[in-house]
N, C-alpha and C positions, 0 to 999 in steps of 0.2 A: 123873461119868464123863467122859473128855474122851480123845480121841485122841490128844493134841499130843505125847503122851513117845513116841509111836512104834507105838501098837497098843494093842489090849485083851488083857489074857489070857482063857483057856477061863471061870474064872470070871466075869470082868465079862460076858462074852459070855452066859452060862448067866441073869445075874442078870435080862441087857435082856429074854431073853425069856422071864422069870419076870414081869419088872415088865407086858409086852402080854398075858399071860394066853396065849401061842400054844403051841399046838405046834410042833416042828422043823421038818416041812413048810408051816406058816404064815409062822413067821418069816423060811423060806426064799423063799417067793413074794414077801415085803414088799420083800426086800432084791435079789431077783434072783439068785438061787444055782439051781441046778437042781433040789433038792433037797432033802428032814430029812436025808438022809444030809451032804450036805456041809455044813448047818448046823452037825452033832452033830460034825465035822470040826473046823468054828472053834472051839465047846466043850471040846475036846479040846486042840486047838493054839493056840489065839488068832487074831487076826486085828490083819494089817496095813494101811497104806495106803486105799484107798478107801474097801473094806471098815468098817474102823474107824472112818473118817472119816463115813460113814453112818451106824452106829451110833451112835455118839454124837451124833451130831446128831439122832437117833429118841430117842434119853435126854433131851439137855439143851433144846431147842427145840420148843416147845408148837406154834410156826407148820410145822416139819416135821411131827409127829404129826400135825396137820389138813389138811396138805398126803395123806398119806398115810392117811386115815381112822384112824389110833388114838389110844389112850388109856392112860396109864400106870392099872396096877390101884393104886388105894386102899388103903392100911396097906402 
């Protein structure tokens, strides 16, 4: 997953916080959103810019993930 073409769509965004095991209100606290509701937001719409740019950096970098206490779910 990578940011660089411009964003994530709803899907990539749905998959990252399939892959931490979170709920909408989890995923939302890691990233700084006020809320599951504006998580379920990016899910819906995608996500650009920062956003994204965090994201995928929660996906592709094992040193973020430990910076931020998580872990990608297994299988």
């Amino acid at each position: 997953m990578s940011a660089s073409k411009t964003g994530l769509t709803g899907d990539e965004v749905k998959a990252a916080r399939a892959a931490f095991s979170l709920t909408a209100d989890g995923m939302a606290a890691v990233v700084g959103l006020s809320d599951g509701a504006a998580w379920r937001k990016w899910e819906r719409n995608g996500v650009k810019g920062p956003g994204a740019v965090l994201l995928s950096s929660l996906i592709d970098s094992p040193a973020v993930r430990r910076h931020f206490g998580l872990s990608v779910k297994a299988g």
